[in-house]
N, C-alpha and C positions, 0 to 999 in steps of 0.2 A: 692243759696247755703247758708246754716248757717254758722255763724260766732262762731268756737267754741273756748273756751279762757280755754288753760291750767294753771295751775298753780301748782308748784314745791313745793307748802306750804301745810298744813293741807286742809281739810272740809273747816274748819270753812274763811277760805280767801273769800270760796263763800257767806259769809255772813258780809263780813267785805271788802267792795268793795274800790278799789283805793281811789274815791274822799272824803271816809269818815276818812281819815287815815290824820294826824294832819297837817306834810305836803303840801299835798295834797290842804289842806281849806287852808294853805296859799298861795300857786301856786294860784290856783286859784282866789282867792280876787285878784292877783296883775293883773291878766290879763283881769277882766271885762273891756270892751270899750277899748279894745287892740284886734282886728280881725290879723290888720295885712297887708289888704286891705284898698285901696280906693274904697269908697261904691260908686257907686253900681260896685259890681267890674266884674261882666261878660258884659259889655257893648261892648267891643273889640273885645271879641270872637262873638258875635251876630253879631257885621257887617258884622263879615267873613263869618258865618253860613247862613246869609241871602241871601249873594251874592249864594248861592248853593241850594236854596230851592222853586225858581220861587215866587210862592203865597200861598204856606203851610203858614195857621199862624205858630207864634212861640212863644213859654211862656218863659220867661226866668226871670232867679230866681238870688239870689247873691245880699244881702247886703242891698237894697231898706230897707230904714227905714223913711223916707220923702215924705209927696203927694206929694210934688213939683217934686221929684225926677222920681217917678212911672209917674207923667205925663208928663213928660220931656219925660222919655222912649216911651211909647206906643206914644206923640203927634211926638214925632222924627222916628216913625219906625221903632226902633230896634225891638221890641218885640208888638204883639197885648194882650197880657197877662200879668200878673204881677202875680209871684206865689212865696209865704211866706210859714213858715212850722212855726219857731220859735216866730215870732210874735203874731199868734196866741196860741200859749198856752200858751203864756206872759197874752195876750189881747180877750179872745173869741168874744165880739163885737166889736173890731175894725172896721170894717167895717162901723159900723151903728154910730159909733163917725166920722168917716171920714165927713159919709154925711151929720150928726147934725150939724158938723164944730166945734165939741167939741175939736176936736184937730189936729193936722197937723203932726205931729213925732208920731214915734212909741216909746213904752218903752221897748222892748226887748233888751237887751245891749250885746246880741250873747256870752252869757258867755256858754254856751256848758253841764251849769249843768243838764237841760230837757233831752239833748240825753242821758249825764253820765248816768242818773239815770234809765232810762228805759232799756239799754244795760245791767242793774242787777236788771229788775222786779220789779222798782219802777214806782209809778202811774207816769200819763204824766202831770207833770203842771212846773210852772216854780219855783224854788230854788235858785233865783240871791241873795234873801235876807236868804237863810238856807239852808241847807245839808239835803238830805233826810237821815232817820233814819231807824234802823230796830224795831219793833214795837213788 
């Protein structure tokens, strides 16, 4: 089902979207590296879920920002998967720094500006350090 967003103002609101509005870039600065969560934070709901699924694997997602953390997960069993969305479009080869050993943390800091900006047809990359613009 689409997601559709009314708005009670001009045209022009569709082109002058929430997080670009003055406010807004304050809110947000204050809340980078404020989730809100203990990362990884679906680990509780997984035990429960596991206990229900015999030997289906299970991917589970939520917060993982640390190798340690993701291998903690899968060598504990909560999950045989580990699946990022935000990370990567912080980071495209993350992956291939994991295995170099170039680095152990992730730099995405779940500031939420990626999804703002694509929810108003902005490209998909990440904005922790700017505001997408209309061009």
């Amino acid at each position: 089902m689409p997601i559709i967003i009314v708005s009670r103002n001009s045209d022009e609101d569709c082109f002058n979207p929430f997080f670009l509005k003055p406010i807004t870039k304050l809110i947000f600065k204050k809340q980078i590296g404020m989730v809100g969560f203990d990362k990884p934070y679906n680990i509780d709901a997984t035990k429960i879920i596991k206990l229900y699924l015999n030997n289906v694997p299970l991917i589970i997602v939520g917060g993982m920002r640390s190798l340690k953390e993701m291998e903690e997960t899968v060598g504990n069993n909560y999950g045989q998967m580990i699946l990022m969305s935000r990370p990567f479009v912080r980071e495209l080869i993350l992956l291939e720094k994991f295995k170099e050993g170039k680095i152990d943390r992730v730099n995405c800091e779940s500031c939420n500006r990626c999804l703002a900006a694509v929810a108003f047809h902005f490209p998909l990359k990440c904005y922790v350090n700017s505001f997408p613009t209309k061009k």
